[in-house]
gemmi code that builds the backbone of each chain (N, CA, C; Angstrom):
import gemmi

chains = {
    "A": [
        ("UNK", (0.835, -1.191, 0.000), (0.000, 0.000, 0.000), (0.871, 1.243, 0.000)),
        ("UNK", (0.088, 2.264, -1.004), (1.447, 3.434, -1.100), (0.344, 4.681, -0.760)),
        ("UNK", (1.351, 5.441, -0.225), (0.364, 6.908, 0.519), (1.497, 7.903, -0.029)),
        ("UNK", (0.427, 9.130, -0.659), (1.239, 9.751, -1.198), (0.580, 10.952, -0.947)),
        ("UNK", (0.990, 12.438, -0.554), (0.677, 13.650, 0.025), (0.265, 14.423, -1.702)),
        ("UNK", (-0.965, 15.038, -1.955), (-1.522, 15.422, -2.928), (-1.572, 13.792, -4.163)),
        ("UNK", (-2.037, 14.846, -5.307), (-2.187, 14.080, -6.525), (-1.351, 13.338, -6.526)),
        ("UNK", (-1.453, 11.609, -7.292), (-1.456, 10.417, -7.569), (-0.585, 10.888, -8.945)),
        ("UNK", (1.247, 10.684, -9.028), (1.389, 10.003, -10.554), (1.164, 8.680, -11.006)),
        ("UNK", (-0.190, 8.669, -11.252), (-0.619, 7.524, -12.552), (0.048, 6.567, -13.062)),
        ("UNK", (0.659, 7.227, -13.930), (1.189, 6.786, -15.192), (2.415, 6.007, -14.695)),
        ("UNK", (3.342, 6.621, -13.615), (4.784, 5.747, -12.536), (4.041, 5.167, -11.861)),
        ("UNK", (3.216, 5.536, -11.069), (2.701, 3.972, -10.482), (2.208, 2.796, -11.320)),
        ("UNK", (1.706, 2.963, -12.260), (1.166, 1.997, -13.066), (2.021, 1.341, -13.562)),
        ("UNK", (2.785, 1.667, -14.251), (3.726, 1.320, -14.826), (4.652, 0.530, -14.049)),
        ("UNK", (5.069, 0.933, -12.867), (6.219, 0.063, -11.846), (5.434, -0.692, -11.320)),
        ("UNK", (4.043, -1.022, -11.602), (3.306, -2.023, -10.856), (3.352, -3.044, -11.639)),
        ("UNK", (3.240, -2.738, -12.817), (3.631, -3.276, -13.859), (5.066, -4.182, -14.600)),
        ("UNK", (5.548, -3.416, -13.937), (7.641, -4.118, -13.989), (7.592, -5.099, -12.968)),
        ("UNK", (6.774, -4.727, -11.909), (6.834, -5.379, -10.807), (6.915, -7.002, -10.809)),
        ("UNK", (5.423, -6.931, -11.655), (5.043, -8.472, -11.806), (4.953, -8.857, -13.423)),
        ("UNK", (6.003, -7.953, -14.102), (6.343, -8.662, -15.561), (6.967, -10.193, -15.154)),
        ("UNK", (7.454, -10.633, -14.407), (7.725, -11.855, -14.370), (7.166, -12.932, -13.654)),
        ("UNK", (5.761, -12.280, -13.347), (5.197, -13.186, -12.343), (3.971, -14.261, -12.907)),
        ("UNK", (3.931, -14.408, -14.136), (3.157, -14.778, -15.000), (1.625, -14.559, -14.542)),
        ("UNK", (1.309, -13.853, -14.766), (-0.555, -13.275, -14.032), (-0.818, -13.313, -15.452)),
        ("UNK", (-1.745, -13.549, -15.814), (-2.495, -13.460, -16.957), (-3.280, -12.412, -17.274)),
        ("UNK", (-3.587, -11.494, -15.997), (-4.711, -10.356, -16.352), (-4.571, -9.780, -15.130)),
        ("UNK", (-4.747, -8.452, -15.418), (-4.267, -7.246, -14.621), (-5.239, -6.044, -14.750)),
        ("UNK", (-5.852, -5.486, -13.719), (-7.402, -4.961, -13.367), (-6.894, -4.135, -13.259)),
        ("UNK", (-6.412, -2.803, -13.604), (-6.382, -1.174, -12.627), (-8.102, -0.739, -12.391)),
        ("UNK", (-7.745, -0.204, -11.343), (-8.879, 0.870, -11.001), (-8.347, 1.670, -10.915)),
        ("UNK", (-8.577, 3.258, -11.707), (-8.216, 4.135, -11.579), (-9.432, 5.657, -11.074)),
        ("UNK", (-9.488, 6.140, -9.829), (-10.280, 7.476, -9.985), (-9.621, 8.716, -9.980)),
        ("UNK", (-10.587, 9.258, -10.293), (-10.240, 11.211, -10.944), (-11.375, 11.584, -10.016)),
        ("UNK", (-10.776, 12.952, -9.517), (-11.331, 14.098, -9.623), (-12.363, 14.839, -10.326)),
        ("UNK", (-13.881, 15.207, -10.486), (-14.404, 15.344, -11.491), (-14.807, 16.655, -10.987)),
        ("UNK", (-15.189, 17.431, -12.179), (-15.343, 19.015, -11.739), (-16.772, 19.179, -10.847)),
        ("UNK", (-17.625, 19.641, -10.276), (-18.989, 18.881, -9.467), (-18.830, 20.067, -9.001)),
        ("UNK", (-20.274, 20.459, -8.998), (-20.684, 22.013, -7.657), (-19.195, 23.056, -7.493)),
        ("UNK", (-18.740, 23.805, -8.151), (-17.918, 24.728, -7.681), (-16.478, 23.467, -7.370)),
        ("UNK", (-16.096, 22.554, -7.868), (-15.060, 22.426, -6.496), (-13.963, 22.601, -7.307)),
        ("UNK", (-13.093, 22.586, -6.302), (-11.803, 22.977, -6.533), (-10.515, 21.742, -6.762)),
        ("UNK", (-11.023, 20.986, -5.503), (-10.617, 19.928, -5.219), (-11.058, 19.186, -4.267)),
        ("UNK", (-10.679, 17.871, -4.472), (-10.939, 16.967, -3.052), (-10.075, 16.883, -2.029)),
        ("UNK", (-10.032, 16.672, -1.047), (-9.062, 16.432, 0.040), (-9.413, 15.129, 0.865)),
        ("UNK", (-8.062, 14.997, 1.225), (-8.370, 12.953, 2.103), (-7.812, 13.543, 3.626)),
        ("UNK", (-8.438, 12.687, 4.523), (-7.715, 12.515, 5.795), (-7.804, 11.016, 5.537)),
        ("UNK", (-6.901, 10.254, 6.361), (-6.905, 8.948, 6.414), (-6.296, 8.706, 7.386)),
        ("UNK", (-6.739, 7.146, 8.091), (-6.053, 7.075, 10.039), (-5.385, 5.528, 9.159)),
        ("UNK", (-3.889, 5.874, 9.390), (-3.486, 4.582, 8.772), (-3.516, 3.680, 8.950)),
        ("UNK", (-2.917, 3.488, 10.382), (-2.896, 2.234, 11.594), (-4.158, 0.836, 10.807)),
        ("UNK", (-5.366, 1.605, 10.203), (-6.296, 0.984, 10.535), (-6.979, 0.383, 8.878)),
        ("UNK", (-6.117, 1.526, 7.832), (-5.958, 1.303, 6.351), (-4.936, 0.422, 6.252)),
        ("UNK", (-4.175, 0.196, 6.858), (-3.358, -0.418, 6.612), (-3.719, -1.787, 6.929)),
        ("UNK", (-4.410, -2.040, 8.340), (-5.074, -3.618, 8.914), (-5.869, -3.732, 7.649)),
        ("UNK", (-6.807, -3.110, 7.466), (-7.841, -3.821, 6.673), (-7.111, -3.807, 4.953)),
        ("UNK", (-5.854, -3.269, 4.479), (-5.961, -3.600, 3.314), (-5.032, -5.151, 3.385)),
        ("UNK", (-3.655, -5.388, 4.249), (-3.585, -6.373, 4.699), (-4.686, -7.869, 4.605)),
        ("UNK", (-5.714, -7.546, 4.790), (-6.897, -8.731, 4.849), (-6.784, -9.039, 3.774)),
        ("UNK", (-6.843, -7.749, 2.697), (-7.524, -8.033, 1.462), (-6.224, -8.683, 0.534)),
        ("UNK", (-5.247, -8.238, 0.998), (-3.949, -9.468, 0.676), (-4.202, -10.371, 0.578)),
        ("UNK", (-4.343, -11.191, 1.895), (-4.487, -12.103, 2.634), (-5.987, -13.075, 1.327)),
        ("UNK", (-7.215, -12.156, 1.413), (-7.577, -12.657, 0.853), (-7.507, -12.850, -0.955)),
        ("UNK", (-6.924, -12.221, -1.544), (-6.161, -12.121, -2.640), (-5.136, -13.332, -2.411)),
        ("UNK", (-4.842, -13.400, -1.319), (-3.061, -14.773, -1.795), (-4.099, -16.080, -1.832)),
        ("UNK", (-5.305, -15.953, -1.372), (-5.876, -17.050, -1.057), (-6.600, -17.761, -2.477)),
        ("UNK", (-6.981, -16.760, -3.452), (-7.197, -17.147, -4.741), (-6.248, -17.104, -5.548)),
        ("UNK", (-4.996, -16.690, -5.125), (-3.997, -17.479, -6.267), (-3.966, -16.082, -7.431)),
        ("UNK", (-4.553, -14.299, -6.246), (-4.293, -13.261, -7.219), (-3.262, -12.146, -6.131)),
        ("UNK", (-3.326, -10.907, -6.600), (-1.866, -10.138, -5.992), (-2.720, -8.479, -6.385)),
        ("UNK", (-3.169, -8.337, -4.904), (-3.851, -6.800, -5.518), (-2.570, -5.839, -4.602)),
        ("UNK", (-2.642, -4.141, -4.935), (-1.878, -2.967, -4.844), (-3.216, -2.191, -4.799)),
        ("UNK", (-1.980, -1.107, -3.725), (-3.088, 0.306, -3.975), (-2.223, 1.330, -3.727)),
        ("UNK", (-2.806, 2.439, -4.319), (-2.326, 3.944, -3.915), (-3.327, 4.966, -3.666)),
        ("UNK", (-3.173, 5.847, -2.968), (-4.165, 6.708, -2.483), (-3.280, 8.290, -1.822)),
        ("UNK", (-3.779, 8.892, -2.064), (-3.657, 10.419, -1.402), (-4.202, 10.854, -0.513)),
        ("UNK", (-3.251, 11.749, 0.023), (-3.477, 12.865, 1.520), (-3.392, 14.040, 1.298)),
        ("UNK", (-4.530, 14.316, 1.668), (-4.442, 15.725, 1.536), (-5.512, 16.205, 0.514)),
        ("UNK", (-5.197, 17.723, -0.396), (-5.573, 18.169, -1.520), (-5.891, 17.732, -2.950)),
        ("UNK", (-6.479, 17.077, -3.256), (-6.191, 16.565, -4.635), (-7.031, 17.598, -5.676)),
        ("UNK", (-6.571, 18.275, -6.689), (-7.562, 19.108, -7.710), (-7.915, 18.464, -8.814)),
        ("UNK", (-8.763, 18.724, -9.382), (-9.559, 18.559, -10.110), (-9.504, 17.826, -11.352)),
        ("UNK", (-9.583, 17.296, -12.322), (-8.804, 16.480, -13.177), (-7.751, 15.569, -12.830)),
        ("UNK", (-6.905, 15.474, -11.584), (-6.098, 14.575, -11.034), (-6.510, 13.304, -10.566)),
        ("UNK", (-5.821, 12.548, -9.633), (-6.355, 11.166, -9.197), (-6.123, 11.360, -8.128)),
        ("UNK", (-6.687, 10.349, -7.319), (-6.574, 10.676, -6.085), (-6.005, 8.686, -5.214)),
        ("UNK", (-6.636, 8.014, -6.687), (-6.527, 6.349, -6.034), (-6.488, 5.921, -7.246)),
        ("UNK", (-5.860, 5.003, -7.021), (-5.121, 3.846, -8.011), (-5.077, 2.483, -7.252)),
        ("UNK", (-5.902, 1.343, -7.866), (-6.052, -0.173, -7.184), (-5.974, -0.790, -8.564)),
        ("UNK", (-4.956, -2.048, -8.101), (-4.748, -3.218, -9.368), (-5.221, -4.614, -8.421)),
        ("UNK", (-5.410, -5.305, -9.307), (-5.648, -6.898, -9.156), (-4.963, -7.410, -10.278)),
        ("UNK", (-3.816, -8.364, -9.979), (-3.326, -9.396, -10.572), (-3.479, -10.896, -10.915)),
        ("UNK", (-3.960, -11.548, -11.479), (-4.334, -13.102, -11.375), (-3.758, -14.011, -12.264)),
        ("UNK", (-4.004, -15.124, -12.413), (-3.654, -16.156, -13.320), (-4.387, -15.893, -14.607)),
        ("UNK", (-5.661, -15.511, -14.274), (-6.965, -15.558, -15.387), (-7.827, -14.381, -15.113)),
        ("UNK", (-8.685, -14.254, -16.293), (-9.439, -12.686, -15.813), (-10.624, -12.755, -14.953)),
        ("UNK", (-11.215, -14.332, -14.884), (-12.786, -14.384, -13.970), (-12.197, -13.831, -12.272)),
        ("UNK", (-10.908, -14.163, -11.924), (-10.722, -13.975, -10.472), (-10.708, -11.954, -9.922)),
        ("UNK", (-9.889, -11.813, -11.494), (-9.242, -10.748, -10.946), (-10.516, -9.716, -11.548)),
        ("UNK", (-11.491, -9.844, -12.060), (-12.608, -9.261, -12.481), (-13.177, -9.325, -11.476)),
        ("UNK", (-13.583, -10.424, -10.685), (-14.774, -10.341, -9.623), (-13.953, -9.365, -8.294)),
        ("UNK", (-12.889, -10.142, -8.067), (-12.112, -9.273, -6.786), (-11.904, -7.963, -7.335)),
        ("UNK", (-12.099, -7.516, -8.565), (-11.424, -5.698, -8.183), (-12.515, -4.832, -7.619)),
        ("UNK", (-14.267, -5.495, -8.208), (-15.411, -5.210, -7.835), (-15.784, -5.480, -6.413)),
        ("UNK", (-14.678, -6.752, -5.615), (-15.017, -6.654, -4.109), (-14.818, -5.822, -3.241)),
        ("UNK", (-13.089, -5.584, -3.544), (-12.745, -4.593, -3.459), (-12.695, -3.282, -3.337)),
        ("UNK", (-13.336, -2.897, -4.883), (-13.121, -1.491, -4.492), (-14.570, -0.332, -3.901)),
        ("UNK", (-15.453, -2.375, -3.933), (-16.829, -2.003, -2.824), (-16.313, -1.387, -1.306)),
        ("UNK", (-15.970, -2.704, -1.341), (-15.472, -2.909, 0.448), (-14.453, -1.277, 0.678)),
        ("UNK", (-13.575, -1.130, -0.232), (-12.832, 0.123, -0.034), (-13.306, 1.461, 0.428)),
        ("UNK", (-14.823, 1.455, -0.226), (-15.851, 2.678, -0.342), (-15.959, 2.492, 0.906)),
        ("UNK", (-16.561, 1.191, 1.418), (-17.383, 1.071, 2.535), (-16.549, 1.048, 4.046)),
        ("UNK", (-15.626, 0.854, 3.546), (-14.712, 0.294, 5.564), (-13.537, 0.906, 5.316)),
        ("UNK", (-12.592, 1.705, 4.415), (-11.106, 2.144, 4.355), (-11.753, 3.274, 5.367)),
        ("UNK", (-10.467, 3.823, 5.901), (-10.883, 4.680, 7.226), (-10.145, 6.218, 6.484)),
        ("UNK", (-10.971, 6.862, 5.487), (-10.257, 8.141, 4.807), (-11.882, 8.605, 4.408)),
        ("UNK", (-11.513, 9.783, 4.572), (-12.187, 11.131, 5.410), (-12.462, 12.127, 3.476)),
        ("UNK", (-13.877, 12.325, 2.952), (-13.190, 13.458, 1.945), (-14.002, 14.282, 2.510)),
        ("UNK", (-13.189, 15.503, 1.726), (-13.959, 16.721, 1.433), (-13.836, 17.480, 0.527)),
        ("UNK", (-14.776, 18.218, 0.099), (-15.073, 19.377, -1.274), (-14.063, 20.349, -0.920)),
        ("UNK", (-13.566, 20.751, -1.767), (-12.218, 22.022, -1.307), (-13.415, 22.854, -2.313)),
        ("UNK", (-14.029, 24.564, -1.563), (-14.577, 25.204, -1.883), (-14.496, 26.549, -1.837)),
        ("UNK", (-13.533, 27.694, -2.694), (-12.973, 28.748, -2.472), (-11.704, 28.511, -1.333)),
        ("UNK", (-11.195, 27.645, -0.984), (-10.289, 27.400, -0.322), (-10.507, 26.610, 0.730)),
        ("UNK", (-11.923, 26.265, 1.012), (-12.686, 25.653, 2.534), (-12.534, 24.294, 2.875)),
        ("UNK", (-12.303, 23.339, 2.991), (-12.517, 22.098, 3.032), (-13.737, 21.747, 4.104)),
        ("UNK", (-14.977, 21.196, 2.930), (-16.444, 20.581, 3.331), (-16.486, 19.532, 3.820)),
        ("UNK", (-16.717, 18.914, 4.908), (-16.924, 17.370, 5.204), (-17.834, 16.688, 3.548)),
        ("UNK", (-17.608, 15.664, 2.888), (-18.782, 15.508, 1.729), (-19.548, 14.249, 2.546)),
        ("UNK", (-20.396, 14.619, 3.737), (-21.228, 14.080, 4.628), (-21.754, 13.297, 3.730)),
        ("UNK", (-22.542, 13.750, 2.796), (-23.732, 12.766, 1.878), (-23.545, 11.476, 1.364)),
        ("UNK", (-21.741, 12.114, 0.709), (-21.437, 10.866, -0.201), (-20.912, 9.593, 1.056)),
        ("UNK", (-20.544, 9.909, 2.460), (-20.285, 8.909, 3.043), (-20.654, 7.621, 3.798)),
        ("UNK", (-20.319, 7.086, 3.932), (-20.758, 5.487, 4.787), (-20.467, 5.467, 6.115)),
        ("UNK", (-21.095, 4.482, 6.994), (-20.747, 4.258, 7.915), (-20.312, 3.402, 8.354)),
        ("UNK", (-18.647, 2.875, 8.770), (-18.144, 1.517, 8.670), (-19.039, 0.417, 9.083)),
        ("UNK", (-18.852, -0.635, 8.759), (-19.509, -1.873, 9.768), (-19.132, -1.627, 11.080)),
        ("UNK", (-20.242, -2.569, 11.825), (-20.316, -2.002, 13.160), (-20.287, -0.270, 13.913)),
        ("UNK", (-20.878, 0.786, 13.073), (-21.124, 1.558, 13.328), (-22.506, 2.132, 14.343)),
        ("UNK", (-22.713, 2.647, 14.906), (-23.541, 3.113, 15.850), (-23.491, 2.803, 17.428)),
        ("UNK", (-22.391, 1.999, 17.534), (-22.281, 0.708, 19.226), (-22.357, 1.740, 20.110)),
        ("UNK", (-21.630, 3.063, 19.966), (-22.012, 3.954, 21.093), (-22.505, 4.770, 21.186)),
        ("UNK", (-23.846, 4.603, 20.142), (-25.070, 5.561, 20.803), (-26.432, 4.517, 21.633)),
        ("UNK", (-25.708, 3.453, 21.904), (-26.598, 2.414, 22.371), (-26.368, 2.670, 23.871)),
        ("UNK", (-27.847, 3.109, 24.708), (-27.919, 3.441, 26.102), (-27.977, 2.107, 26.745)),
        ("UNK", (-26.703, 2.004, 27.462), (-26.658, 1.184, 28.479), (-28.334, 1.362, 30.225)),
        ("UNK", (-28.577, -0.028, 30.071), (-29.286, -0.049, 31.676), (-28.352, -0.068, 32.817)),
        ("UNK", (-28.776, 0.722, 33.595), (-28.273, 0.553, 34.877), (-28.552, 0.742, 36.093)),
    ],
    "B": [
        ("UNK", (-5.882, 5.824, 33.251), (-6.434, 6.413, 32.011), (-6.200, 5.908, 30.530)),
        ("UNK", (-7.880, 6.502, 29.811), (-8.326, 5.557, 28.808), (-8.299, 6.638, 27.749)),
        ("UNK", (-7.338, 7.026, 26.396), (-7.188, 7.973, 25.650), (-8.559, 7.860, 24.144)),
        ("UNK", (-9.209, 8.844, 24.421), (-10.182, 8.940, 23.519), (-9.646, 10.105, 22.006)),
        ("UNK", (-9.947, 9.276, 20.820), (-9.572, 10.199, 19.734), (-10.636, 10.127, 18.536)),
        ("UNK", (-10.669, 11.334, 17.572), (-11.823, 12.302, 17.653), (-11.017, 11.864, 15.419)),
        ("UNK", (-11.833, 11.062, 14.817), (-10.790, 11.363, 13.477), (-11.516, 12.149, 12.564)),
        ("UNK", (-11.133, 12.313, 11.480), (-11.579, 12.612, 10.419), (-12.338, 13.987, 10.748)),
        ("UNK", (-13.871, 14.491, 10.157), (-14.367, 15.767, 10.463), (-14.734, 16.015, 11.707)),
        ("UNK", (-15.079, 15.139, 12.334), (-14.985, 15.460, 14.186), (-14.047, 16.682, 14.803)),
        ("UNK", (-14.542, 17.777, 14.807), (-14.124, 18.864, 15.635), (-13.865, 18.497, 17.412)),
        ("UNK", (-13.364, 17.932, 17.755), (-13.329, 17.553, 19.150), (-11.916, 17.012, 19.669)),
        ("UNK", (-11.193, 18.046, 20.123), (-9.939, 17.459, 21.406), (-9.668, 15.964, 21.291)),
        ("UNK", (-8.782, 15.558, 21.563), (-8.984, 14.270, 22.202), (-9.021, 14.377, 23.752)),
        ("UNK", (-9.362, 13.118, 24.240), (-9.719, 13.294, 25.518), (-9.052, 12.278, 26.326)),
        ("UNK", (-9.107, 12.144, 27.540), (-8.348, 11.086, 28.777), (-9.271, 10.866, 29.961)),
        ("UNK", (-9.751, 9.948, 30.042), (-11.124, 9.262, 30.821), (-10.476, 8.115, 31.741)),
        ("UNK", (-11.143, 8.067, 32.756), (-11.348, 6.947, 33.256), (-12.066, 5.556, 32.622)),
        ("UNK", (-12.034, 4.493, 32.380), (-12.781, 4.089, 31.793), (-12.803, 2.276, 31.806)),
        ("UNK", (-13.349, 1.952, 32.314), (-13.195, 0.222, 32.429), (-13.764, -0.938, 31.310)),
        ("UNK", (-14.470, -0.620, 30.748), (-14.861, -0.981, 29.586), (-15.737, 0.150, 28.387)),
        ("UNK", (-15.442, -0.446, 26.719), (-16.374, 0.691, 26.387), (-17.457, 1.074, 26.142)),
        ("UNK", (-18.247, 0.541, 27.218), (-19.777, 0.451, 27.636), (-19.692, 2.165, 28.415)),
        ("UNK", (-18.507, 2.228, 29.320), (-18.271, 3.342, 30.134), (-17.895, 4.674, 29.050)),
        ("UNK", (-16.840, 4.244, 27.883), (-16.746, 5.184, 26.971), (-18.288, 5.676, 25.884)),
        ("UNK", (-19.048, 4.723, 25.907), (-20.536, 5.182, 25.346), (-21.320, 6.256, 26.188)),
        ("UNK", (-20.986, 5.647, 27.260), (-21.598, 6.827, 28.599), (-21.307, 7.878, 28.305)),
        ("UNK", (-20.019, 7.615, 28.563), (-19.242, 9.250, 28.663), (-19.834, 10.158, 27.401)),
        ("UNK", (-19.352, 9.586, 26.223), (-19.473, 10.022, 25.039), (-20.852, 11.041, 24.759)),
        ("UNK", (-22.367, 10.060, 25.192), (-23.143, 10.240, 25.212), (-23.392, 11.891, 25.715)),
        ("UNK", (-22.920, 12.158, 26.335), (-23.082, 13.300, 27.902), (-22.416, 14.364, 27.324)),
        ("UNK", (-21.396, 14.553, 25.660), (-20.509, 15.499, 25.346), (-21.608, 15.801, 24.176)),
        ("UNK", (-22.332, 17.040, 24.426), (-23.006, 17.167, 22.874), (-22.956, 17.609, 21.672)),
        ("UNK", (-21.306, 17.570, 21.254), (-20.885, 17.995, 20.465), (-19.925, 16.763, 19.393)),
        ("UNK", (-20.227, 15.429, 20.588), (-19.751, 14.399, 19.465), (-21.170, 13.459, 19.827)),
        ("UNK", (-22.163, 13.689, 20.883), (-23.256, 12.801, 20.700), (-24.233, 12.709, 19.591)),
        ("UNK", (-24.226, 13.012, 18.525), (-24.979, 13.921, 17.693), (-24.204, 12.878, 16.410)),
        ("UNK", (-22.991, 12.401, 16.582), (-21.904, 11.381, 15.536), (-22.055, 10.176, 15.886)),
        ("UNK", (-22.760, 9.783, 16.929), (-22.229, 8.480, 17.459), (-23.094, 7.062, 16.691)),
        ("UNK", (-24.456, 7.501, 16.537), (-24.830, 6.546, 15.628), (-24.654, 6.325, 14.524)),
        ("UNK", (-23.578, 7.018, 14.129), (-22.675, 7.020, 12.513), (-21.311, 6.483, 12.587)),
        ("UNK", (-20.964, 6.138, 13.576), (-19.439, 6.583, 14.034), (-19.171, 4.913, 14.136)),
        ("UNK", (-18.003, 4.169, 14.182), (-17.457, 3.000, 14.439), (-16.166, 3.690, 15.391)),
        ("UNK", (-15.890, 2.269, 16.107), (-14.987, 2.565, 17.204), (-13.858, 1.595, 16.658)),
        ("UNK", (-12.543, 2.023, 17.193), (-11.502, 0.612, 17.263), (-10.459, 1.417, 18.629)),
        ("UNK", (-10.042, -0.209, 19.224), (-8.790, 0.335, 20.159), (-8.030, -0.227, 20.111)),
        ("UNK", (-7.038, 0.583, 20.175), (-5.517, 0.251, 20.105), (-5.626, -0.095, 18.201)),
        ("UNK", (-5.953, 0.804, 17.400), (-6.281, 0.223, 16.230), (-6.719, -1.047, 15.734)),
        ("UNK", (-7.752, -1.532, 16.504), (-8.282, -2.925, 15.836), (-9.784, -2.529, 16.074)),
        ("UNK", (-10.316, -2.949, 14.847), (-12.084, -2.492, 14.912), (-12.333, -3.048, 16.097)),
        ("UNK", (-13.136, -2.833, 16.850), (-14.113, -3.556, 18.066), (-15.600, -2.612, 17.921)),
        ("UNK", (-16.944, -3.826, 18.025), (-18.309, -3.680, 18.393), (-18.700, -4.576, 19.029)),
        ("UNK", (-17.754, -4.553, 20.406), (-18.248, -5.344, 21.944), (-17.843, -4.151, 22.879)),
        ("UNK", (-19.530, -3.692, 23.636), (-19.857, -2.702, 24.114), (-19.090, -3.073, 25.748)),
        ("UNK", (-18.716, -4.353, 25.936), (-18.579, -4.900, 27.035), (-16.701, -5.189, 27.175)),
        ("UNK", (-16.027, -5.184, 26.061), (-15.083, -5.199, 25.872), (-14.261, -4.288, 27.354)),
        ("UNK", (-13.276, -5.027, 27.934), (-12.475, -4.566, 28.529), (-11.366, -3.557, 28.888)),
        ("UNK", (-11.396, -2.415, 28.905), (-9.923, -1.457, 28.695), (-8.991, -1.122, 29.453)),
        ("UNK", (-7.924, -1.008, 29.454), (-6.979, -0.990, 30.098), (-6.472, 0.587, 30.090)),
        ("UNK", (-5.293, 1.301, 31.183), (-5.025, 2.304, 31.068), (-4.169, 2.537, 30.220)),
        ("UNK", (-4.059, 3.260, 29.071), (-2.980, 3.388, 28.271), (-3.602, 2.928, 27.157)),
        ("UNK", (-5.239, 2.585, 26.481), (-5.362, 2.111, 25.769), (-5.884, 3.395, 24.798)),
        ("UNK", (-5.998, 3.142, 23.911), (-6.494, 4.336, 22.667), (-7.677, 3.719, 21.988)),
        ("UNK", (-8.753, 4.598, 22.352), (-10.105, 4.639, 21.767), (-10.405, 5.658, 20.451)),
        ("UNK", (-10.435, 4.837, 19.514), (-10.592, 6.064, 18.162), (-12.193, 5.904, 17.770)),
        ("UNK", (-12.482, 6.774, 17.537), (-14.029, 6.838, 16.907), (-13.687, 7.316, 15.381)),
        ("UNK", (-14.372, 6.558, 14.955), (-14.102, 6.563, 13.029), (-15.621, 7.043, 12.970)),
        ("UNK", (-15.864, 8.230, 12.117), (-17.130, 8.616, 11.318), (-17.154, 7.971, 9.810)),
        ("UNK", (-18.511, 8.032, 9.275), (-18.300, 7.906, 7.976), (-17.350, 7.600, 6.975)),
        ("UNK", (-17.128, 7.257, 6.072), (-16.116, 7.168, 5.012), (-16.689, 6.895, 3.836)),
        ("UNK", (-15.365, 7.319, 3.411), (-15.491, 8.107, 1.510), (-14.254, 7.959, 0.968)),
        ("UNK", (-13.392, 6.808, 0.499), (-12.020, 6.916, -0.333), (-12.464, 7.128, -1.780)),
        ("UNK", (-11.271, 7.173, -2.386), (-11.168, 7.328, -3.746), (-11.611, 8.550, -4.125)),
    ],
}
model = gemmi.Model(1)
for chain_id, residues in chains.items():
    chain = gemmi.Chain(chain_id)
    for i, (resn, *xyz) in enumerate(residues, 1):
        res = gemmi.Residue()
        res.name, res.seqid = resn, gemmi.SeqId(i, " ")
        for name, pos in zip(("N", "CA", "C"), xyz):
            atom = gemmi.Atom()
            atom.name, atom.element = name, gemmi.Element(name[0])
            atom.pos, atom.b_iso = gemmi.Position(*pos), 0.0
            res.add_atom(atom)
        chain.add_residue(res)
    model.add_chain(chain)
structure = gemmi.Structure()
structure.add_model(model)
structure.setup_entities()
């Protein structure tokens, strides 16, 4: 997993992900790539992210990747990202394309839903919580549950 | 003491509680109305490992993070 402060180079990560496992015979190779899209005024997006905890859960997804016999990567940004840029970059590697097709879609579900990174709308300079577009991890709500006593 | 932390858009200090399990950190939490208002959105982990056992045990020196919402990519 690679963390990188602003915009995502693309094109070097891809590419050295790519050298990486030129010899690893994978048969098919998934990027996910997102951008920045121009939306309501913005300027840019911005990430917070708590690593400790991006880091456990992308680990799993190793874990479950070595277990089908595929090899996923990721990159992601901190901070500012503007507009037309990237902000995340995810590959899946496999033997064949049915594995690494279904896992990039598990993936980059589960990513939406449980990675622990924070956006917001950069707006005249402001950074917006983007409340709407977000989720709430699994097991979310445990402590607004009133204990008896 | 039980170190409470506040991530992502959460405007809130971190904090240092007494706290014996985080049944006691829900309490507390509850009673601050400026993060009670997050909490049925919010996931917890300590010492960085998810936990949703309200009964779970804590120790002094342990770190309670409250995770809001999320949004990568």
């Amino acid at each position: 997993m690679e963390l990188y402060q602003g915009s995502l180079d693309i094109k070097s990560i891809f590419n050295r992900w790519l050298d990486e496992e030129r010899e690893s015979n994978y048969g098919a190779f998934i990027p996910f790539i997102g951008t920045i899209r121009t939306e309501d005024n913005i300027e840019a997006l911005s990430f917070d992210i708590y690593e400790p905890i991006l880091e456990s859960w992308f680990n799993s997804w190793v874990d479950r990747a070595e277990k089908r016999g595929a090899k996923v990567k990721m990159a992601h940004s901190i901070g500012d990202v503007p507009v037309h840029t990237s902000s995340y970059i995810s590959a899946v590697f496999s033997p064949k394309r049915r594995v690494a097709l279904e896992f990039i879609d598990e993936f980059v579900e589960d990513f939406k839903a449980n990675a622990p990174i924070w956006k917001y709308d950069v707006v005249n300079g402001k950074r917006i919580y983007a409340k709407d577009r977000s989720t709430p991890m699994s097991g979310s709500g445990i402590l607004a549950i009133k204990e008896d006593k | 003491m039980v170190k409470i932390e506040f991530l992502g858009p959460i405007e809130q200090e971190s904090l240092e509680i007494e706290a014996k399990s985080l049944g006691d950190v829900a309490n507390f939490l509850q009673n601050i109305d400026s993060v009670n208002s997050w909490l049925d959105r919010c996931a917890v982990a300590i010492n960085s490992q998810m936990c949703n056992d309200l009964s779970k045990k804590l120790n002094s020196g342990d770190v309670v993070s409250i995770l809001p919402p999320v949004c990568g990519g």
